[in-house]
C-alpha positions as CSV (number, residue, x, y, z in Angstrom):
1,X,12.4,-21.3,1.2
2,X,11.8,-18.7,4.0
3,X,8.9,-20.5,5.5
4,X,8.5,-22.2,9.0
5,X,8.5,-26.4,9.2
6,X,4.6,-26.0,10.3
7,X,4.1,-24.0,6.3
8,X,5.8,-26.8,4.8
9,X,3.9,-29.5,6.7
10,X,0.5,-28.0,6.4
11,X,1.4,-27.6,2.6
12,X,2.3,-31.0,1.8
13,X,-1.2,-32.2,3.7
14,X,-2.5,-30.5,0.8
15,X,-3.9,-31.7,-2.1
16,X,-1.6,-29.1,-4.3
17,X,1.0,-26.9,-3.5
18,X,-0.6,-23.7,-2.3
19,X,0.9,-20.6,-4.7
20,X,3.0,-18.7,-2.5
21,X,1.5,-15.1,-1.5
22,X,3.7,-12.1,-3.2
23,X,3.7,-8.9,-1.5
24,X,1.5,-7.3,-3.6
25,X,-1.0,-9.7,-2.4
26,X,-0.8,-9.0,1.2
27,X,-3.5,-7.8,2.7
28,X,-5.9,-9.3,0.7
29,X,-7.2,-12.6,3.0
30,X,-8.6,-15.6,1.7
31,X,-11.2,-15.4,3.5
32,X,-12.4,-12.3,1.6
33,X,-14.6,-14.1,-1.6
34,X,-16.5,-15.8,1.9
35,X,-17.5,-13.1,3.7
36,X,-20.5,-12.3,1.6
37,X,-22.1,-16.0,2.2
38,X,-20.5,-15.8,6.2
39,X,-22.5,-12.7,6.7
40,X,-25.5,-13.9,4.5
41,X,-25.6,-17.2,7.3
42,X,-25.0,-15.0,10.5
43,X,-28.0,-13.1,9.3
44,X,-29.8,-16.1,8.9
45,X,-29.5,-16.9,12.9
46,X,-26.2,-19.6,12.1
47,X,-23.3,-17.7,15.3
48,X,-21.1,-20.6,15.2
49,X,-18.1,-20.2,14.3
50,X,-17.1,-23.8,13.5
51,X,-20.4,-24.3,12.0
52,X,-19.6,-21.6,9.2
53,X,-16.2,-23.0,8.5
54,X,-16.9,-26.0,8.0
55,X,-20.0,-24.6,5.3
56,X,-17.7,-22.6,3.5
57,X,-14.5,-25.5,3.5
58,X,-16.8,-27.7,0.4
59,X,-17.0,-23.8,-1.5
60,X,-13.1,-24.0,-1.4
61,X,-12.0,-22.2,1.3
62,X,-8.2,-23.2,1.9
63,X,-7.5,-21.0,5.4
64,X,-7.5,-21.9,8.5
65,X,-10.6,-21.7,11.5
66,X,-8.5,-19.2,13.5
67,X,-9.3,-16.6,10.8
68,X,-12.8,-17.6,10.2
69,X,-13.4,-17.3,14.3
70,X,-11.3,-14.2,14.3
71,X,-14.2,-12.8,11.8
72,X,-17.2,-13.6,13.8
73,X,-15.5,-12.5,16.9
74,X,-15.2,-8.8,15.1
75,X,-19.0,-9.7,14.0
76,X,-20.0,-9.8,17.0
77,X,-17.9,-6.6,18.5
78,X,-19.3,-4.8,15.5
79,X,-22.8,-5.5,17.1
80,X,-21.5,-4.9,20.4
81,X,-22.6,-8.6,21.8
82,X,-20.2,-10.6,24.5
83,X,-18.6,-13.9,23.7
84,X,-21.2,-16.5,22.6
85,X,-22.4,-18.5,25.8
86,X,-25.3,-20.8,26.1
87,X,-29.1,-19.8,26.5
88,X,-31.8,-17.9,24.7
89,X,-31.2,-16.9,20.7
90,X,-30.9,-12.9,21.1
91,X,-32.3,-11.6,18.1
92,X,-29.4,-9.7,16.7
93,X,-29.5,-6.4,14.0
94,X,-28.3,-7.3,10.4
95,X,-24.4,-7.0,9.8
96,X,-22.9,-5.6,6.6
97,X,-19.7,-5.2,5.3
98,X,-18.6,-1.6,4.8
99,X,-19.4,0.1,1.8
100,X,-15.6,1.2,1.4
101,X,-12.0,1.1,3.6
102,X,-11.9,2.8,6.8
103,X,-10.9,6.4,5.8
104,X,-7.3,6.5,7.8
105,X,-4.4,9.4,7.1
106,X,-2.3,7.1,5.0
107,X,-5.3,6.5,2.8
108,X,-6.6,9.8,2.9
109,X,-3.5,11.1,1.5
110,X,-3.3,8.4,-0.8
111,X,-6.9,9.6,-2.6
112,X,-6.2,13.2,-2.1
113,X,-2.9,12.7,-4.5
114,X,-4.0,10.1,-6.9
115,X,-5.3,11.0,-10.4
116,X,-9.3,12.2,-10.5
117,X,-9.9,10.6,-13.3
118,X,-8.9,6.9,-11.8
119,X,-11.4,7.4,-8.7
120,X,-14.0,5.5,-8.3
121,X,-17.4,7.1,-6.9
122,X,-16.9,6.3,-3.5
123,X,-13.6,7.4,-3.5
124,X,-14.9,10.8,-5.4
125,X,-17.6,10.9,-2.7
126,X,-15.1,10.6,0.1
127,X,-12.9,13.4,-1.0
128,X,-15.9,15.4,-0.9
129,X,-16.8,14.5,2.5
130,X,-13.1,15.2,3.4
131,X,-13.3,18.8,1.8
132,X,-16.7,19.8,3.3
133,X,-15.3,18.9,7.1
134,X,-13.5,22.5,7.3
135,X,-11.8,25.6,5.2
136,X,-8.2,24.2,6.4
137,X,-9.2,20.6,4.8
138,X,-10.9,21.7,1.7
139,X,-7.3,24.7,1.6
140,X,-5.3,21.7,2.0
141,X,-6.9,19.0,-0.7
142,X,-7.0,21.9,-3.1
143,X,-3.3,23.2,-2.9
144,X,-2.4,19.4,-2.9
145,X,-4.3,18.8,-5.5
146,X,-3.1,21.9,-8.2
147,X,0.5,21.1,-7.1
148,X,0.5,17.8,-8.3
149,X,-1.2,18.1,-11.4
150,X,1.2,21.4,-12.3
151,X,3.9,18.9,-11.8
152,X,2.6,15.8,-13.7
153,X,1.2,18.3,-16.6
154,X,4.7,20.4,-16.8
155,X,3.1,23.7,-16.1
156,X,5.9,25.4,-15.0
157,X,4.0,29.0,-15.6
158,X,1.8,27.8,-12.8
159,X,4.5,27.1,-10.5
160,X,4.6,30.8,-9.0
161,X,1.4,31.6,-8.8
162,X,1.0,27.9,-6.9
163,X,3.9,29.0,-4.1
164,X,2.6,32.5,-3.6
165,X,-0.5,30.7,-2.5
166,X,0.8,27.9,-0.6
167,X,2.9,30.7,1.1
168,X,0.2,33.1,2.5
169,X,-1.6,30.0,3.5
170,X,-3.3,29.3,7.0
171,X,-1.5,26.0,7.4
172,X,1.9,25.9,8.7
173,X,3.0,22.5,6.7
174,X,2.5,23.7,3.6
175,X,4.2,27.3,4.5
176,X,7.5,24.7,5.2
177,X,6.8,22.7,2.3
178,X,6.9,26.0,0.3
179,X,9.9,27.1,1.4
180,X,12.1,24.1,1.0
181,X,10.6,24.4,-3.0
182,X,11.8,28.3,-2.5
183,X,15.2,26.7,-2.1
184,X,15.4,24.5,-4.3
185,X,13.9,26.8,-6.9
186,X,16.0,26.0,-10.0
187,X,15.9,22.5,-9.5
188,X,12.2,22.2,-9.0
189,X,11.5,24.2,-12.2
190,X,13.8,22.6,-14.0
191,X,12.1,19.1,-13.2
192,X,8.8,20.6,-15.0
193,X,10.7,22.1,-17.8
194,X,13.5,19.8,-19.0
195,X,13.2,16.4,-20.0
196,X,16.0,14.8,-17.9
197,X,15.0,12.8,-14.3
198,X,17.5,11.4,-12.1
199,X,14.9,8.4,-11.8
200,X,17.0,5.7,-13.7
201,X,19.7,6.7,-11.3
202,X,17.9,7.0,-8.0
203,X,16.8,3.1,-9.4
204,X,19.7,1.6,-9.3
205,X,20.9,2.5,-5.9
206,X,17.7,1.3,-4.6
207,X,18.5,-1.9,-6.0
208,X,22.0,-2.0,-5.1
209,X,21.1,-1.3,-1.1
210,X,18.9,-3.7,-1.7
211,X,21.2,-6.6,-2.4
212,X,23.5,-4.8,-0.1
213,X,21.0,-5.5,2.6
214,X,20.0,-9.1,1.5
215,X,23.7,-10.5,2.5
216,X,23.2,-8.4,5.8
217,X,26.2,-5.5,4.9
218,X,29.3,-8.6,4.8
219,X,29.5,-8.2,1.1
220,X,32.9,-7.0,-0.1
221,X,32.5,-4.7,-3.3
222,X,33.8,-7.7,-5.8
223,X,31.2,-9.8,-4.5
224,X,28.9,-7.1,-4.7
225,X,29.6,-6.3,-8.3
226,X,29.0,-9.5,-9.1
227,X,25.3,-9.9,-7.7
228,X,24.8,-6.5,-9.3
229,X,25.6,-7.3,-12.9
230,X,24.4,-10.5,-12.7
231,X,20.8,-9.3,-10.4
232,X,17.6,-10.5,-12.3
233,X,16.4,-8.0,-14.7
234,X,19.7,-6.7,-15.6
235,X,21.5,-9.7,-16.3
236,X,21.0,-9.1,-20.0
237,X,22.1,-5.4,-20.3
238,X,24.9,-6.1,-18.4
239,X,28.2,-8.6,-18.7
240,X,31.1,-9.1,-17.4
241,X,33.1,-6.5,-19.3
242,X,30.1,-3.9,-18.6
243,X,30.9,-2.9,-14.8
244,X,30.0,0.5,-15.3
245,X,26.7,0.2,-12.9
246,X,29.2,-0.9,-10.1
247,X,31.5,2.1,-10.2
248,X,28.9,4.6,-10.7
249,X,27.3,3.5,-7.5
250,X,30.7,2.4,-5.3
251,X,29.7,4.9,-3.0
252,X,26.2,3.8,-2.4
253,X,27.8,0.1,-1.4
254,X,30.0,1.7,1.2
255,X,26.8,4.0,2.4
């Protein structure tokens, strides 16, 4: 099942099986819908950390106290206290929870190239913050920015004019970025003229290393057509007599 004996035992203490986390779920802690009401108590003068888990266990809380005392430990970094010890109440400034996600490069990057019209005003007011911190920034975002939408529009007449730019510009990434699309010339205008992709392709090797990778590289190719054919998702546009997906990609299997 791919979880430790301590999962399965704290599961089956359980009044229903818990519904496993898929990884599109990660990151997002149960303890998140309590934070509001765990903050709302701290305020209200309650520090201890047992004393809030066991308020917010009857609300249907389902983790653990480790991650409930691993919050108010960061509460009470965030207002730069020590470790709670016996004596006198400090009266403490209010703690909030940030009004968006820390603004790291990963993210950054991530807002920067998304669609405008799928931000959400803080996410429209961060990339203004991020284009007023200097010329390089803002030069950046807007190169970026035009590049992707001449792309995802097919504007190939804009393509030029977009590489003279990025070309002369003060930042040495993009200058490299610019020439590896100078090599590639014909390929890269031909992505935003013609209608073909290599996408379906590119797919299915993906998901042949993939099941390449799950039996740890021991699979021989016959074994490894069959998982292929047979791989959810493709079971029904493939049979037996259909092992076409296989010899297109024999040399990804042996990669």
């Amino acid at each position: 099942m791919g979880c430790s004996r301590r999962t399965i035992e704290r599961s089956l203490q359980m009044p229903t099986w818990p519904v496993r986390q898929h990884r599109r779920h990660y990151g997002r802690s149960v303890l998140n819908p309590y934070k509001a009401l765990l903050l709302k108590r701290w305020n209200a003068g309650c520090h201890t950390a047992i004393q809030l888990f066991r308020e917010i266990q009857p609300r249907g809380y389902t983790g653990s106290y480790r991650r409930v005392a691993a919050y108010v430990s960061r509460i009470r970094q965030a207002q730069g206290v020590p470790p709670r010890r016996q004596g006198r109440r400090q009266i403490l400034p209010v703690v909030a929870e940030p009004v968006s996600q820390p603004l790291t490069p990963r993210r950054a990057t991530w807002l920067v190239l998304r669609r405008a019209e799928k931000h959400t005003e803080a996410e429209a007011q961060q990339i203004a913050q991020l284009h007023a911190q200097s010329a390089e920034v803002a030069e950046a975002i807007d190169l970026a920015q035009d590049f992707t939408h001449l792309v995802r529009q097919r504007q190939p007449e804009q393509f030029d004019p977009w590489l003279e730019r990025a070309s002369t510009s003060a930042l040495e990434a993009l200058q490299r970025f610019a020439s590896g699309l100078r090599d590639d010339y014909a390929a890269v205008k031909a992505g935003m003229t013609l209608p073909w992709s290599t996408g379906p392709v590119e797919g299915h090797i993906n998901r042949l290393k993939m099941l390449k990778r799950q039996m740890f590289g021991r699979a021989h190719l016959d074994l490894l057509s069959r998982r292929f054919v047979r791989a959810p998702d493709q079971g029904q546009a493939h049979g037996r007599d259909q092992p076409a997906p296989v010899a297109v990609h024999a040399e990804a299997a042996t990669a």
